[in-house]
C-alpha positions, -999 to 999 in steps of 0.1 A, spaced: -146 -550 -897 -173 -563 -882 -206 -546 -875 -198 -545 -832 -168 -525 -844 -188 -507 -865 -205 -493 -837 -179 -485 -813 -163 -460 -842 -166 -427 -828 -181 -398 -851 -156 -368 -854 -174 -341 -874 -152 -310 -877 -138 -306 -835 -115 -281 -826 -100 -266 -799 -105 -235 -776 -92 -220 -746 -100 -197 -717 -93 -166 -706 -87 -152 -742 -51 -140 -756 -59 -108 -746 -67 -117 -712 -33 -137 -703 -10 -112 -718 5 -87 -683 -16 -111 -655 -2 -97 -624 23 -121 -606 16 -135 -574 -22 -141 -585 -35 -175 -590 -45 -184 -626 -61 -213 -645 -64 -215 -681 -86 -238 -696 -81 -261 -733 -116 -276 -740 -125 -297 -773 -156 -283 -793 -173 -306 -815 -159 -338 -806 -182 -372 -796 -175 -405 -784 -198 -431 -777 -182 -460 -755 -166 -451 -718 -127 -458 -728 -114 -422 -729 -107 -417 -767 -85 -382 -770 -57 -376 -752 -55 -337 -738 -19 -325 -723 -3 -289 -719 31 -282 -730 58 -248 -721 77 -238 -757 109 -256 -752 98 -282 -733 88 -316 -748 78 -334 -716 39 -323 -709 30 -306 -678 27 -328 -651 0 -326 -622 22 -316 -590 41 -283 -589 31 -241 -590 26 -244 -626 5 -280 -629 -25 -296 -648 -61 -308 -638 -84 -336 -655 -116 -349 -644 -126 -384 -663 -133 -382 -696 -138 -349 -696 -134 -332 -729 -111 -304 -710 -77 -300 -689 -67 -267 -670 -36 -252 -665 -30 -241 -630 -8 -213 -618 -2 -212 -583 14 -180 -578 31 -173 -603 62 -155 -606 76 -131 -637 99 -164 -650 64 -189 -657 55 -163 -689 59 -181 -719 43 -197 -748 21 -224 -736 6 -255 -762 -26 -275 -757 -22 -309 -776 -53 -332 -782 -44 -371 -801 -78 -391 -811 -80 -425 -806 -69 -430 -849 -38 -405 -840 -53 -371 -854 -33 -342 -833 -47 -308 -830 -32 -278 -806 -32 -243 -798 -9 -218 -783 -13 -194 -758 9 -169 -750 11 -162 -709 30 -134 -696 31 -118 -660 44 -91 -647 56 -80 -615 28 -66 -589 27 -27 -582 54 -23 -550 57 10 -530 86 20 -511 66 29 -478 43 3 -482 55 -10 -447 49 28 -431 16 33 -432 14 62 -407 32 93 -406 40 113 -381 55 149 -374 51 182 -360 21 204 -368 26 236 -388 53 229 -408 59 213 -444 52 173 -450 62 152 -482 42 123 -488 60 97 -513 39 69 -529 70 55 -553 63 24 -572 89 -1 -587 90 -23 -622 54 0 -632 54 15 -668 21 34 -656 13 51 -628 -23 72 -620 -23 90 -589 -57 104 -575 -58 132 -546 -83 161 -539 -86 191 -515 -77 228 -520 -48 232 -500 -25 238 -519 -11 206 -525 17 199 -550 23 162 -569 59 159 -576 84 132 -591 58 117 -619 26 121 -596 45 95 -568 50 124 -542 21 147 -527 36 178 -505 14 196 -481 27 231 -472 20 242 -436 0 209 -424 -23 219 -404 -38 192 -383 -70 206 -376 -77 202 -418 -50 175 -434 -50 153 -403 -62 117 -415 -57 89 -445 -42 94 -479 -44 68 -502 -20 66 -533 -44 44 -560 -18 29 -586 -32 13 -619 -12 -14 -643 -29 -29 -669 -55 -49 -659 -40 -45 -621 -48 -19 -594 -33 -8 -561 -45 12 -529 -18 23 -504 -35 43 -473 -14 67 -454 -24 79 -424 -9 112 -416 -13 127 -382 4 160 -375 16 163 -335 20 191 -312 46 200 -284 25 202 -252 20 238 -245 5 247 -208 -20 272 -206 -30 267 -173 -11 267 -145 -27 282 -109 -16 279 -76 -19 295 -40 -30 335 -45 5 355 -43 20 324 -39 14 320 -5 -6 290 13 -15 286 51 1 266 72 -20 238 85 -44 240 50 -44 223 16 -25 243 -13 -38 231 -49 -18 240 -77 -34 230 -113 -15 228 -139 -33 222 -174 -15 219 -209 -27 213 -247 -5 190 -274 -12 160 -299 -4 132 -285 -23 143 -251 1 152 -225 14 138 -196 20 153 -161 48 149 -137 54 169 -106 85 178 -88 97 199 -59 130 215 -52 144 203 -14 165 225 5 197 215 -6 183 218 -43 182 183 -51 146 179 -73 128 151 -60 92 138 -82 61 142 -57 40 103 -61 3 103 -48 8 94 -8 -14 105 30 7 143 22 1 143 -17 -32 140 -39 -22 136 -73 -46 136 -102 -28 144 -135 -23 185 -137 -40 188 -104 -14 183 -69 -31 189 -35 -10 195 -8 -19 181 26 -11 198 60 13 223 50 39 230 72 66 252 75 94 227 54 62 225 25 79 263 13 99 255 -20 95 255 -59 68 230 -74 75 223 -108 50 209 -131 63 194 -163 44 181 -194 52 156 -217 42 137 -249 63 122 -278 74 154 -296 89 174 -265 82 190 -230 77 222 -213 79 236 -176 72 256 -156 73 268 -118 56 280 -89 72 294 -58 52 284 -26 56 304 10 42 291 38 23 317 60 33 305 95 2 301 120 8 312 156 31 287 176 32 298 217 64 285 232 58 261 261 52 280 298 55 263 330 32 263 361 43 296 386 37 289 425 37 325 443 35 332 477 4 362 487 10 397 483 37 389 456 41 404 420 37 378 390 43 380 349 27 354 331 44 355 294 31 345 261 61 338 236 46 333 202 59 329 168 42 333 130 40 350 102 21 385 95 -3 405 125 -10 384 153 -36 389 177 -26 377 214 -52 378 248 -51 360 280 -81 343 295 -88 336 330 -123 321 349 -144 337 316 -123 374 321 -102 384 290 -74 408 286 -60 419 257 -44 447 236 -61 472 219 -51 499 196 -65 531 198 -79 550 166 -47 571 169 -27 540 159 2 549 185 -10 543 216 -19 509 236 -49 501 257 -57 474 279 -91 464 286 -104 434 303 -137 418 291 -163 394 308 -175 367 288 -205 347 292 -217 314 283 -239 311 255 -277 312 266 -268 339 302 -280 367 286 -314 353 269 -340 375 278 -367 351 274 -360 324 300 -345 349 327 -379 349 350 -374 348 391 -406 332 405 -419 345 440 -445 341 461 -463 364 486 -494 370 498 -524 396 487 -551 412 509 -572 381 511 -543 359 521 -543 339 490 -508 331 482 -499 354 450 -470 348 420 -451 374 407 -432 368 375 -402 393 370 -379 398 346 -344 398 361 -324 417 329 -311 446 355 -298 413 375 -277 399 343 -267 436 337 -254 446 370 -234 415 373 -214 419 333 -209 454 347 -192 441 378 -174 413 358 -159 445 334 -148 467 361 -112 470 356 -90 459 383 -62 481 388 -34 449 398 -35 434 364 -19 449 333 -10 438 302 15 449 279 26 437 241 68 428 238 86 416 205 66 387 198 54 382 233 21 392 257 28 397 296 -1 395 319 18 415 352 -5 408 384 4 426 416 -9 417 455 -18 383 443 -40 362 465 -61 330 467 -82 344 441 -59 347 414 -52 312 410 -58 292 387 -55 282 348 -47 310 330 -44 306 292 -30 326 259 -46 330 227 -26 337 196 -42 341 165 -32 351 131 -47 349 98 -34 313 95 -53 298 126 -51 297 161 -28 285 192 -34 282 229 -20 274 258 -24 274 290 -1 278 328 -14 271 363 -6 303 390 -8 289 427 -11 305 455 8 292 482 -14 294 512 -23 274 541 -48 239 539 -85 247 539 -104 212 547 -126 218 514 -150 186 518 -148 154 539 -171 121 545 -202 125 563 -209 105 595 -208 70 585 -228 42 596 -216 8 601 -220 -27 608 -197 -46 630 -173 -68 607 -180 -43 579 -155 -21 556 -157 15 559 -141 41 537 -130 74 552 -120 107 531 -106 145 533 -101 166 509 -81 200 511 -71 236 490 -37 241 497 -4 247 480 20 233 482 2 199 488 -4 190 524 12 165 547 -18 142 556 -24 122 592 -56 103 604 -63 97 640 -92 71 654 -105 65 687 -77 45 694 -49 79 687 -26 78 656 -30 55 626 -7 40 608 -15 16 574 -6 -21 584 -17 -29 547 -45 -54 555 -67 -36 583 -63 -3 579 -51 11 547 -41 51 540 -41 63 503 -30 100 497 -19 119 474 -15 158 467 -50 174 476 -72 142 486 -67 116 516 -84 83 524 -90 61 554 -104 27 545 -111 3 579 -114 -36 559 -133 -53 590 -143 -33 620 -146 -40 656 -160 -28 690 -126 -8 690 -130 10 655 -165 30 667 -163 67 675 -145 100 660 -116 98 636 -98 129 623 -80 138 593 -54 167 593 -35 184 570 -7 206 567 19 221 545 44 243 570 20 276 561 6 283 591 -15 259 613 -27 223 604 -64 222 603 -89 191 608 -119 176 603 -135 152 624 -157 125 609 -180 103 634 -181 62 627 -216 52 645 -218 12 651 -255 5 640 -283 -19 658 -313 -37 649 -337 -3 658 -363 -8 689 -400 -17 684 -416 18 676 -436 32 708 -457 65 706 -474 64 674 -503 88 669 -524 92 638 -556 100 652 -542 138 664 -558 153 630 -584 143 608 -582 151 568 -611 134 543 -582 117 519 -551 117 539 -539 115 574 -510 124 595 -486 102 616 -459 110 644 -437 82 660 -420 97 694 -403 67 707 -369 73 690 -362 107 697 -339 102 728 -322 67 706 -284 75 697 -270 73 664 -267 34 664 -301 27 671 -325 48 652 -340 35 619 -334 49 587 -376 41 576 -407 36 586 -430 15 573 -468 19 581 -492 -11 575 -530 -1 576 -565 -15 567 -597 -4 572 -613 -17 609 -639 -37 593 -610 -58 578 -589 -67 610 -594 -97 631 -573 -124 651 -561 -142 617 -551 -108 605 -521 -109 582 -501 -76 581 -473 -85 565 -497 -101 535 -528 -80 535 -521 -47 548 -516 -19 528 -481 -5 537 -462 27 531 -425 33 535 -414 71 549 -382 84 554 -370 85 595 -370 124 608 -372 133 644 -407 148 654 -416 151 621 -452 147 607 -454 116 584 -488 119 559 -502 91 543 -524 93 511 -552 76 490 -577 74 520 -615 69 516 -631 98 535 -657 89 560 -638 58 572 -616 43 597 -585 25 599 -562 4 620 -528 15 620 -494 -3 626 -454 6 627 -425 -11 617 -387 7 621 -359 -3 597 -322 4 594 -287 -18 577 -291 -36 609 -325 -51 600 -358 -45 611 -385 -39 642 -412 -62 652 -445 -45 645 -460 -18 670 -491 -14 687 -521 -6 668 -535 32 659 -563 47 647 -568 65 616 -606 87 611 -616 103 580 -641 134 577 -663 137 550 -649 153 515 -635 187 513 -633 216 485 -600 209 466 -567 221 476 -551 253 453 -540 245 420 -501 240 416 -490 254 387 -460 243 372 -459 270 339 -470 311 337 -455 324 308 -463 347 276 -442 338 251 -465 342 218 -493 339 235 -499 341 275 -504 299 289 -511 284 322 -501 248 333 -508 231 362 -508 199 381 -542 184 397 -540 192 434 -558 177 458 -593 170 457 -598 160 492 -620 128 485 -647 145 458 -630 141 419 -622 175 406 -650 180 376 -641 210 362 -612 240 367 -619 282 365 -601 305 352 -609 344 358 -586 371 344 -585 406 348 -568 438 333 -544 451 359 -548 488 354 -522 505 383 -496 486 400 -489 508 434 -513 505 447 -531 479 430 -559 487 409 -582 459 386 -606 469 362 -640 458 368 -646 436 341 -632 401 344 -632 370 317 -640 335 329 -630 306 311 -647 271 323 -627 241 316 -629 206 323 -615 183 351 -590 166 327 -574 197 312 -540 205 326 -532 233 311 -545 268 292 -541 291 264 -553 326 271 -560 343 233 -577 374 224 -555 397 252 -543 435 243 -507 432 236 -484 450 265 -509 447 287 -510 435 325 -535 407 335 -540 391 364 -551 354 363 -566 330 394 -570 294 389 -592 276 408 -597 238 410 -637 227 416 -650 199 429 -689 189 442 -679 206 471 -667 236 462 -642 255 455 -605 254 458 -589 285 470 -572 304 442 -541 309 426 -533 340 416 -502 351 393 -499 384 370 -486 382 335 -478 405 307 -487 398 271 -460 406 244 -463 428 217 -473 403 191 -497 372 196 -509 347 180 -544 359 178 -528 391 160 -515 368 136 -545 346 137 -564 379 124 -538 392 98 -538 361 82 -578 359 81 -578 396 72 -555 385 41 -577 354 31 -607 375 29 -594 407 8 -578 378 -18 -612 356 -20 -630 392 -21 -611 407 -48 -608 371 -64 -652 374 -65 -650 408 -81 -627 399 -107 -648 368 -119 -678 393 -119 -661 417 -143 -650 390 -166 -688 380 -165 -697 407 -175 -671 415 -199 -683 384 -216 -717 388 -222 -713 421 -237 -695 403 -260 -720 376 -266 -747 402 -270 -727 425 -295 -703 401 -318 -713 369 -305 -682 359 -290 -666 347 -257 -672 319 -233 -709 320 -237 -704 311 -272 -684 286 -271 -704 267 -246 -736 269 -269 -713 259 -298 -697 229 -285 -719 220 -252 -758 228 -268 -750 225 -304 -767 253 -312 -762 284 -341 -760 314 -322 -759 337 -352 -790 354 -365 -803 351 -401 -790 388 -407 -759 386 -394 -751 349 -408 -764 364 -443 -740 396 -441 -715 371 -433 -724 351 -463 -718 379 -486 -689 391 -473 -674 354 -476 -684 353 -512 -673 387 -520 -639 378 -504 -639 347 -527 -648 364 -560 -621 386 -555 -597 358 -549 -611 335 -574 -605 360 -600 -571 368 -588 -560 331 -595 -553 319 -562 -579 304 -533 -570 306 -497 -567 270 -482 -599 265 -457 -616 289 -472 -651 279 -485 -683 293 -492 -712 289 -471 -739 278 -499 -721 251 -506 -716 236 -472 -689 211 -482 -660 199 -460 -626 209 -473 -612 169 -478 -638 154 -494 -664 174 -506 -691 157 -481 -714 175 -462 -709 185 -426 -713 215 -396 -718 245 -405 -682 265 -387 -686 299 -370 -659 321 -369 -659 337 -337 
């Protein structure tokens, strides 16, 4: 052997062999769980890289090693002095007696034996129910059995009685209550070196049970309302809600949310009842266990329904029933109502007898005492144009007393389910709409029936004279009160017309009639008449004049130098007052500029100043805005459809020098809260208004008039427009005079008499300050007490807001070397006696030492105050 073999000779110095997990460890391994066992060499070295041992597992029986590919195989890595055993879940059948073998290189063998036994995993029978269910309140058995297990441990608490039966594997709860035992229960099973949890989740469940179930009071809803019914139950699982209603024939039908059903769970709203909505609603609850039901009767309380009444055409003097059929349920309430008048039944306190009364109404705002106020004018000694402001109550009064009077045709009187209105010697004031009222406590219903009259036509309104260019249309109309409807005819200047259906066209129908003319000639001018009749007594007419119009003449006979004013002046234009129809104008139109202005090259259509008026026979045209002291040229111009005049001649127009201003017109005398004045500027007759007067006296006698002596003047400026009058005696008469005034002088007054109401503003005003001052007053006399309060207490105990604000504000010891020395002794008496007790009161300190509680530093001196 030479010395290169030498080398490569490995050194084995006493190896053996060891494996892992221990004996112990393999015996009752739990089947189904992975395993690897382990066969290592201890002790054994080799030097070169050529693998010199050889390392292979072996089952008892079996004389072909364990191969690397199956669920029981082996694992090597290199030269590794090691080889597992792998179990890939194994089953009960892979126990056995297992053999490591390791072979050296010069064929020495070594093994070891293991012995490897599993055993079957813990298996319980309701491993696959892991939740139990049943009804609450009664008994529940709770099996956790186990198959091929030798030992079993079974762990539970809670002191409720519980039992463990059959070898611990069954747990039964008497009277499970879910409120307590609901939840999870886990069975904990231990095998040798194996454990097992099974969880249980118990959960007890109730029937539904309703508690709440509401509907319409006594069962009965109003027709044309909403019924709600609610219906609310309690179980485990939570209940569900269905609704059903019983038809007439008594077939069940289930009630789904639609436009006539709101369904929201145990809550059913019922839309629009209606007579048919009457039945038995059923609400029904549900959940796994079971269901209950229960039922509600609904009535429907029937709102007043008037049967249908047609028109009633009467001739005069002739008796007439109006009825009023109703239907409904419980007391109903009938009247008749006619042009605001109501008639109805009425029992007396006697309960057995009936009386009629009729009843004006009137509409909301008639009888409002504040805004009834007639306005009149007259004139006082001076002959200064006066206002009275009276209240017109007795006015309202007398006429509600004339609208109640009874009238002794009309009676009413109450039939099985029916109101008559009876009216005797009807006439042409009895017709109408007449309409009936039934009410119940449901809701209302009305209807209404037309009486008429028969009575001859009565031309009740008909076009005004028209006015018409040639070639033009013209639309002609009468209308009559007559029943029956009238029989209509039109005749022209020309006699009776008949509709062609392109000229002349004729539209009537029942009261109304029209004429309508497309393009008129020479022919179509003059009178036309309508006519109507109805075969009760005679026809009657209107006559209706169609005036051909002209371009109007050039205006003669203008005067506006007659009268001189200082701002305004006043213009007459004779020359149309003999024109017909066709030729006078419809305006005026005045152009006018100041003399200085007018020459040959004068424009007047361009730099006049013109001003339309309205065309009235001899009437007195003014014109405004005038400078006073000045002069003007005047000229005329007449316009109609036609077209216009060429201008007239020229006039004159003379101003005078300023006047005082014209009387105030005021617009607003009241006393509401407080007596006001407004006004509109008047006139100032060329000189600005600078400033307005107001003078006001008490009115101390009516008949005959009487004024106190002393009279207020208030001055206000030219701008102002209006007046409060403050500081008057309540129920008192004044009489006030406004007058405008201007650097002239003065306007002439005008004069009105109010009365002030019982409260005003001022009163108020003065309540209110009256109040303000007793608060700040009493407020000033309390601060002065506490004042005072406090320094007796900073002179006696040193205490109190005086104190304090030389404490914290001045920084100063208020305490005197007496009363801080007392202090000091009682503090240190206090202590002693605490100090000797065993026990010292936090924050407690004494005064020599002048230390702070937290540190023992030095710092403020505290007062107690």
């Amino acid at each position: 052997m030479g010395l290169e073999n030498l080398l490569k000779i490995n050194v084995v110095l006493a190896w053996n062999m060891h494996t892992f997990p221990s004996d112990e460890q393999l015996l009752n391994r739990k089947s189904g769980e992975n395993l690897m066992v382990v066969c290592s060499l201890k002790g054994f070295v080799f030097s070169d890289s050529q693998a010199d041992v050889q390392i292979e597992w072996y089952k008892e029986g079996r004389a072909r090693a364990i191969g690397r590919m199956g669920r029981v195989m082996t694992l090597s890595k290199g030269k590794a002095l090691s080889k597992q055993l792998m179990f890939v879940k194994p089953a009960v059948e892979d126990s056995g007696l297992y053999s490591c073998v390791a072979k050296t290189f010069d064929g020495e063998v070594k093994q070891k034996s293991v012995n490897i036994t599993f055993i079957s995993k813990i298996l319980f029978i309701n491993d696959i129910e892991s939740k139990v269910l049943f009804e609450n309140g009664g008994s529940i058995i709770i099996i956790c059995i186990k198959r091929h297990i030798d030992h079993l441990l079974f762990g539970l608490g809670g002191p409720r009685g519980y039992e463990l039966r059959d070898n611990n594997q069954m747990l039964f709860i008497p009277k499970f209550e879910s409120e307590h035992d609901d939840g999870e229960y886990q069975c904990n099973a231990a095998q040798f070196a194996s454990f097992e949890t099974l969880s249980i989740n118990v959960t007890a469940y109730a029937p539904p049970q309703i508690t709440v179930f509401d509907g319409p009071t006594a069962g009965r809803a109003y027709e044309g309302r909403t019924a709600q019914f609610q219906c609310q139950a309690v179980g485990k699982p939570k209940p569900n809600y269905k609704w059903l209603r019983k038809t007439d024939g008594g077939k069940e039908e289930e009630i789904v949310a639609t436009d006539k059903y709101s369904v929201d769970g145990g809550l059913l709203l019922v839309h629009s009842l209606i007579a048919n909505d009457a039945g038995v609603y059923s609400c029904i609850a549900t959940n796994t266990l079971d269901s209950q039901r229960l039922d509600f009767n609904l009535s429907i309380f029937r709102k007043p329904k008037i049967g249908k009444m047609e028109n009633v055409t009467r001739e005069r003097n002739d008796v007439v029933e109006l009825r009023c059929a109703f239907s409904g349920d419980g007391r109903i309430d009938a009247k008749w109502l006619h042009q605001g008048v109501e008639w109805s039944e009425r029992i007396t306190t006697a309960g057995n007898a009936l009386d009629v009364t009729a009843l004006a109404s009137f509409e909301a705002g008639d009888s409002d005492d504040s805004e009834n106020e007639t306005y009149s004018f007259d004139e006082d000694d001076d002959g200064v144009a006066e206002h009275h402001i009276e209240d017109d109550d007795q006015i309202i009064a007398d006429y509600g007393r004339r609208k109640r009077q009874d009238d002794s045709r009309i009676s009413v009187r109450r039939e099985q389910n029916a109101l008559v209105l009876r009216l005797e010697m009807v006439g042409e004031d009895d017709a109408g709409v007449y309409q009936c009222v039934a009410e119940n406590e449901a809701g209302v219903d009305r209807r209404s029936t037309f009486l008429a009259i028969t009575h001859e036509p009565t031309i009740t309104a008909h076009s005004d004279q028209q006015r018409v260019l040639i070639g033009s249309e013209v639309m002609l109309w009468c209308e009559a009160s007559a029943v029956p409807d009238p029989t209509w005819t039109w005749n022209g200047p020309n006699g009776l017309i008949e509709a062609d259906g392109t000229k002349t066209l004729i539209h009537s129908e029942a009261s109304i009639t029209k004429l309508t003319i497309t393009s008129t000639s020479g022919t179509d001018y003059g009178n036309y008449v309508c006519s109507a009749e109805n075969g009760i007594g005679s026809a009657v007419r209107a006559v209706i004049e169609v005036v051909q119009i002209f371009v109007p003449d050039t205006p003669t006979e203008v005067n506006c130098h007659a009268h001189i004013y200082p701002n305004f002046a006043t213009c007459k234009v004779n020359g149309f007052n003999k024109a017909d129809q066709g030729h006078r104008p419809t305006r005026y139109v005045f152009y006018l500029s100041r003399d200085t202005e007018v020459d040959s090259a004068f424009d007047w259509q361009k730099q006049a100043r013109n001003v339309s008026m309205p065309f009235s026979v001899d009437a007195e045209m003014r014109i405004a805005d005038l400078e006073p002291k000045s002069r003007y040229t005047v000229r005329v111009k007449a316009l109609n459809e036609a077209g216009e005049s060429a201008l007239s001649e020229t006039d004159f127009i003379e101003t005078t020098d300023p006047w005082a201003p014209e009387t105030p017109q005021v617009i607003h005398a009241d006393c509401l809260r407080v007596c006001s004045l407004a006004w509109r500027p008047p006139n100032d007759h060329g000189s600005p208004i600078h400033s307005y007067r107001v003078f006001i006296r008490e009115v101390l006698n009516k008949h005959p008039r009487e004024l106190a002596n002393d009279m207020s003047e208030i001055q206000l400026s030219g701008d102002e427009r209006s007046v409060e009058l403050s500081l008057l005696k309540p129920l008192t008469e004044y009489e006030v005079r406004l007058i405008a005034v201007n650097d002239v002088g003065n306007s002439h007054p005008f004069t009105t008499v109010l009365k002030t109401p019982e409260y005003s503003l001022s009163d108020e005003y003065k309540m209110n300050t009256s109040s303000t001052r007793l608060i700040v007053l009493a407020g000033f006399v309390l601060l002065f007490v506490l004042m005072v309060i406090d320094v007796i207490c900073f002179a006696m105990n040193r205490c109190g807001l005086i104190a304090c604000f030389c404490i914290n504000c001045l920084g100063r010891n208020i305490h005197s070397t007496k009363g801080k020395g007392v202090e000091q002794n009682t503090k240190s008496s206090e202590s002693n006696r605490l100090l000797n007790d065993g026990k010292l009161e936090s924050g407690v300190l004494s005064r020599d030492e002048g230390k702070v509680a937290d540190g023992g530093g030095t710092g403020p001196q505290s007062t107690s105050v």
